[in-house]
C-alpha positions as CSV (number, residue, x, y, z in Angstrom):
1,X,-178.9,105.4,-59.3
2,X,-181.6,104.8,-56.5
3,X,-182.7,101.3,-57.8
4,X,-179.6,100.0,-60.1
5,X,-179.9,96.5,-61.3
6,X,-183.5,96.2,-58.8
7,X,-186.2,94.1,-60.0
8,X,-189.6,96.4,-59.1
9,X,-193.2,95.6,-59.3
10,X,-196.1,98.6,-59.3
11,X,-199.3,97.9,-58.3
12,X,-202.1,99.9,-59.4
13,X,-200.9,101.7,-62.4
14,X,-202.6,104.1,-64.2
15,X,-202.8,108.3,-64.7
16,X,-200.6,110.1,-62.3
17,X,-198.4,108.0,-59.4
18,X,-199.0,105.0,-60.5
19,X,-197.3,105.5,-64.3
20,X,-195.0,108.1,-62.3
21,X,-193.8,105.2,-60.3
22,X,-192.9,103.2,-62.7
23,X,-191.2,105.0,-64.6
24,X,-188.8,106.7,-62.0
25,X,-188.2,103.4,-60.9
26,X,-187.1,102.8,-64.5
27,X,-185.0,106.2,-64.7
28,X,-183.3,105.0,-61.2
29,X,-181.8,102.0,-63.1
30,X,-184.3,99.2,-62.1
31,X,-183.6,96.3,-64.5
32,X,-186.9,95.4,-64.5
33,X,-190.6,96.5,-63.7
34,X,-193.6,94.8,-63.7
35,X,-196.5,96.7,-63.9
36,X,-200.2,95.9,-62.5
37,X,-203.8,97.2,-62.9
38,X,-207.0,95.6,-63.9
39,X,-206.9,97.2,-67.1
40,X,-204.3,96.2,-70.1
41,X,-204.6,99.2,-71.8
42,X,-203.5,101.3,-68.7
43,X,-200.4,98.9,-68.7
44,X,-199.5,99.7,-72.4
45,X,-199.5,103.2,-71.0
46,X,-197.1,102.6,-68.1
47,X,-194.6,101.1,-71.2
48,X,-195.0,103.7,-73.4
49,X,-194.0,106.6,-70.7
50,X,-190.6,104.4,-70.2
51,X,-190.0,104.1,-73.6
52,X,-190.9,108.0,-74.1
53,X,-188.2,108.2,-71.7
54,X,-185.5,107.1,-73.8
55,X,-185.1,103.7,-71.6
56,X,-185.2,100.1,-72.4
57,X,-185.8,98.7,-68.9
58,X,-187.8,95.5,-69.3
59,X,-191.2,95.5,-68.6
60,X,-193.3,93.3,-67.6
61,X,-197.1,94.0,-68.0
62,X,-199.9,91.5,-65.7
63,X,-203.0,92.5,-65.9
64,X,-204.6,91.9,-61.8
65,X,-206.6,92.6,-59.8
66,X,-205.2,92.6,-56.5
67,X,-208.7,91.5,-54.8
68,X,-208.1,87.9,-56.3
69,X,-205.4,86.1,-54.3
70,X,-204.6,83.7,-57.2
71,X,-204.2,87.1,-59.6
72,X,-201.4,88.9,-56.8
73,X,-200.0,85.0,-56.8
74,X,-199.8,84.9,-60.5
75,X,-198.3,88.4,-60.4
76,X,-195.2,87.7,-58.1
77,X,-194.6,84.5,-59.8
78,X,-194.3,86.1,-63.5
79,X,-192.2,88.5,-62.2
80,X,-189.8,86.1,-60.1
81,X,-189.9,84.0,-63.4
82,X,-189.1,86.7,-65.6
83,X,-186.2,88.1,-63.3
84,X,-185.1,86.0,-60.8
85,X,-186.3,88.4,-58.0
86,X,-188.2,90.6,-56.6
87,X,-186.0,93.6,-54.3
88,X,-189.4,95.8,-54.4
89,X,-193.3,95.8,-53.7
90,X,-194.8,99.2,-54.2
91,X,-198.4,98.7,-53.0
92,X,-200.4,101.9,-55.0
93,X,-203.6,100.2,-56.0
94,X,-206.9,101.4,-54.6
95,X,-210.6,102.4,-54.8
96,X,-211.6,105.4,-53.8
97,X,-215.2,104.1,-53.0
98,X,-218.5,106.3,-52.4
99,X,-218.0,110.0,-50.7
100,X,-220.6,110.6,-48.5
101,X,-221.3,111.3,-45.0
102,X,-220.5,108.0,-42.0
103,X,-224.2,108.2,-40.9
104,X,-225.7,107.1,-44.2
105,X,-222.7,105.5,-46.1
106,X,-223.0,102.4,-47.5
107,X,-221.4,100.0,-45.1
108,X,-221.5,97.4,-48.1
109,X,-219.4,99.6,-50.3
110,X,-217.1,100.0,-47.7
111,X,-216.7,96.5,-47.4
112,X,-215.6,96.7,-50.8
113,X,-213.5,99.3,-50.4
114,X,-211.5,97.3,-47.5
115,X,-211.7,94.3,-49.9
116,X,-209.4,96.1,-52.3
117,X,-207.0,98.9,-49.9
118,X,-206.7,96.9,-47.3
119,X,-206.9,92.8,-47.6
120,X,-206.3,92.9,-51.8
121,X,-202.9,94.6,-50.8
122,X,-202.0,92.0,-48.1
123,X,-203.0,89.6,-50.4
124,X,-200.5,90.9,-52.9
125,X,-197.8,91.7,-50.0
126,X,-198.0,88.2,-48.9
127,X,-197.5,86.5,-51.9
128,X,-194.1,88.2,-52.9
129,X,-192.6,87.9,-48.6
130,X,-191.8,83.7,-49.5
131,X,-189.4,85.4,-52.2
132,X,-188.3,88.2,-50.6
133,X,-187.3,85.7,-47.6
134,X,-185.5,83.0,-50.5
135,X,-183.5,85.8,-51.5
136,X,-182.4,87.4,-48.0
137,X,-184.3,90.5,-48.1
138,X,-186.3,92.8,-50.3
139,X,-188.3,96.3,-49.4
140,X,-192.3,97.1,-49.4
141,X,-194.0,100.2,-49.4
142,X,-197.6,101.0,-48.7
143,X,-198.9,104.4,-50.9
144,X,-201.5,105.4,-48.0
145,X,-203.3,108.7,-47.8
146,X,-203.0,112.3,-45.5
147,X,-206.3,111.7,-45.0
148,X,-205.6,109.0,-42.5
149,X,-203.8,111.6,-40.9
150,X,-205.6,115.0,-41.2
151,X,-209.6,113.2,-42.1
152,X,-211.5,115.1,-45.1
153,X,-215.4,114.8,-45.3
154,X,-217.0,112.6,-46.3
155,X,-214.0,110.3,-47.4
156,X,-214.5,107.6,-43.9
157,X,-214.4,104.1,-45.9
158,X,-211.3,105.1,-47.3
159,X,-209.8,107.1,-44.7
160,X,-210.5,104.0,-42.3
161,X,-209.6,101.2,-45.4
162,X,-206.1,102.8,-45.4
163,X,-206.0,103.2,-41.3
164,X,-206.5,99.6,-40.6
165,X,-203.4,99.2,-43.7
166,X,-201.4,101.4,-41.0
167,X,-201.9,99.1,-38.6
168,X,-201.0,96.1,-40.8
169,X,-198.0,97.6,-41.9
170,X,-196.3,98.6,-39.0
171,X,-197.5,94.5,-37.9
172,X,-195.4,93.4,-41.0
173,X,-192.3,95.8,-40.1
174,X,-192.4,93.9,-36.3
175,X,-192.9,90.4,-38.4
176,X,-190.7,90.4,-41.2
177,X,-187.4,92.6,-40.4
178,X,-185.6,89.6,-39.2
179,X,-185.9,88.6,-42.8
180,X,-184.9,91.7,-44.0
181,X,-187.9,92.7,-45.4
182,X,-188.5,96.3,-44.3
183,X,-191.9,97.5,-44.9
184,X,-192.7,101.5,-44.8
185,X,-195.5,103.7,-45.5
186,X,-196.3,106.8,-47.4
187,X,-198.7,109.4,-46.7
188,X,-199.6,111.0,-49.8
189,X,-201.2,114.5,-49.9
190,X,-202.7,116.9,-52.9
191,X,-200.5,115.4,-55.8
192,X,-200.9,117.7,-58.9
193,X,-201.7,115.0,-62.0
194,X,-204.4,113.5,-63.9
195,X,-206.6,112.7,-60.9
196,X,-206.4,115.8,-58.9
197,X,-206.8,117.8,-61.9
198,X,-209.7,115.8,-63.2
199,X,-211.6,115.9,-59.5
200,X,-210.9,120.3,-59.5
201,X,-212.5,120.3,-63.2
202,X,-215.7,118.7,-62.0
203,X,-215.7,120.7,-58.5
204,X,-215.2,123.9,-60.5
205,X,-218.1,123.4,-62.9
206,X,-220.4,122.5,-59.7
207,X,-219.0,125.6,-57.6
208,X,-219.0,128.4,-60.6
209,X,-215.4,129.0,-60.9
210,X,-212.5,128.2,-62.2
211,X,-209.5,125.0,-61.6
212,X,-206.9,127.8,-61.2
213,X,-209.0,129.5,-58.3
214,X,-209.8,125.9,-56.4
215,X,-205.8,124.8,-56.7
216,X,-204.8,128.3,-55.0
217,X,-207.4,127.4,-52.4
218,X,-205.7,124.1,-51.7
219,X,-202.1,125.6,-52.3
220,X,-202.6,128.3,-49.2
221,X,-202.6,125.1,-46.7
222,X,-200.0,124.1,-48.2
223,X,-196.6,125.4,-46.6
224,X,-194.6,125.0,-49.3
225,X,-197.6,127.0,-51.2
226,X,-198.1,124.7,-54.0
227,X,-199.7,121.3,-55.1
228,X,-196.5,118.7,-54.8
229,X,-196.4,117.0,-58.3
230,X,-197.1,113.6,-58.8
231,X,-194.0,112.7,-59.9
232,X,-192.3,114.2,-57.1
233,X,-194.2,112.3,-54.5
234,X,-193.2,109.1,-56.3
235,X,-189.8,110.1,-55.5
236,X,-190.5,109.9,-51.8
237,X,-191.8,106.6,-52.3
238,X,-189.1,105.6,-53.9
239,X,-186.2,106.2,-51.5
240,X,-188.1,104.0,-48.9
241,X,-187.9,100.9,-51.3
242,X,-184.1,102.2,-51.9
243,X,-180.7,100.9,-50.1
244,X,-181.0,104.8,-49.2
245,X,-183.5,103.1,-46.5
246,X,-181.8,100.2,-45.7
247,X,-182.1,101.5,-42.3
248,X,-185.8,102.4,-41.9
249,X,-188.5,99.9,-41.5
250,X,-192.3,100.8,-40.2
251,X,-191.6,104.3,-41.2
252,X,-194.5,107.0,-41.8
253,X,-193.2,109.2,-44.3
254,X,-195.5,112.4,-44.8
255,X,-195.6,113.2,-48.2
256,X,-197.8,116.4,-48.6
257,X,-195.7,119.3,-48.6
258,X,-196.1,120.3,-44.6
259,X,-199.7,120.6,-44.8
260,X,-199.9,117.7,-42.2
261,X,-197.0,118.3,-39.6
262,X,-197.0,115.7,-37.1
263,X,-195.1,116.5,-33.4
């Protein structure tokens, strides 16, 4: 199994990758996972999708909010407590902030938004590199967005909140590999889930048509011609915090099924 015997911790749980996460890193053998979001309940969830599962990996549920440094501090040191270890950091937690056009966007919402995608996940990165160091090694990856790569409008704080976490990143591969920390990236696309399927609901009542007609819309830039599953994309993720990876530090992994093809 991809993680056997790894102790895991998932930022920003909730409906769709973040509860897919967890539990494929559960079904990949992790011994544990710890589990963060600001909301409790959403972390119940996360253990009741492993336990639906059939599995009795330990989990280990912190509420936080990664935008308080203490919080990510308190996370990482439950969870090296708890299991001795931490092999892997998978950095999902985000806001999506206000959608609106650059010229008259608020530039103190985007502030916020950068407070959370950008310097709360630092935050949270840095506090679990002193471990990952203690133990010789351990492996981070960064959920990021297409839209850094292909820009959508009216999505510019968070397009340019998960640019600047590009930059970070590939900062932290250069810094930390000879600690054998490696520290990727993935691009996420359309994921069909929860979120997607809630934001084509609302779109389709304001357009006058139906989910099933936006969806093929999306799927026909799509060159596999489909919405990749959330669960799916968490795989991707996955094998870049796996010793599949061992190899590949300050990686950009596209995850969007071809509809951003970089050359």
């Amino acid at each position: 199994m991809l993680l056997q015997d790894k102790i895991v911790i998932v930022s920003g749980i909730g409906p769709g990758l973040g509860i897919e996460l967890s539990t494929l890193a559960a079904r990949e053998g992790a011994r544990g996972v710890a589990v963060a979001a600001r909301t409790a309940s959403k972390l119940d969830d996360a253990e009741a999708a492993i336990r639906a599962a059939g599995l009795d990996t330990v989990v280990l549920k912190v509420p936080t909010d990664i935008a308080d440094r203490a919080q990510c501090e308190r996370l990482v040191e439950r969870t090296a407590a708890a299991f001795g270890r931490v092999d892997a950091l998978v950095n999902s937690a985000y806001v999506p902030g206000q959608f609106g056009p650059v010229e008259s966007a608020d530039l103190d919402d985007w502030r916020g938004i950068l407070e959370v995608n950008l310097f709360g996940t630092l935050q949270l990165t840095r506090a679990v590199v002193p471990v990952m160091k203690k133990q010789g090694g351990g492996a981070i990856v960064m959920i990021s967005s297409m839209v850094t790569r292909k820009p959508m409008p009216h999505q510019g704080g968070y397009m340019m909140s998960k640019a600047a976490l590009s930059g970070a990143t590939a900062q932290l591969a250069l810094e930390l590999g000879r600690y054998g920390i490696r520290v990727n990236t993935a691009y996420m696309g359309w994921m069909w889930g929860p979120p997607v399927e809630g934001y084509l609901r609302a779109a389709a009542a304001q357009q006058g048509t139906t989910v099933e007609a936006l969806a093929k819309g999306v799927a026909q830039s799509i060159p596999l011609g489909r919405i990749p599953d959330d669960a799916d994309c968490a795989k991707a993720a996955l094998f870049l915090v796996s010793d599949y990876a061992c190899a590949v530090t300050g990686a950009a992994l596209d995850v969007n099924g071809g509809e951003f093809l970089p050359r």
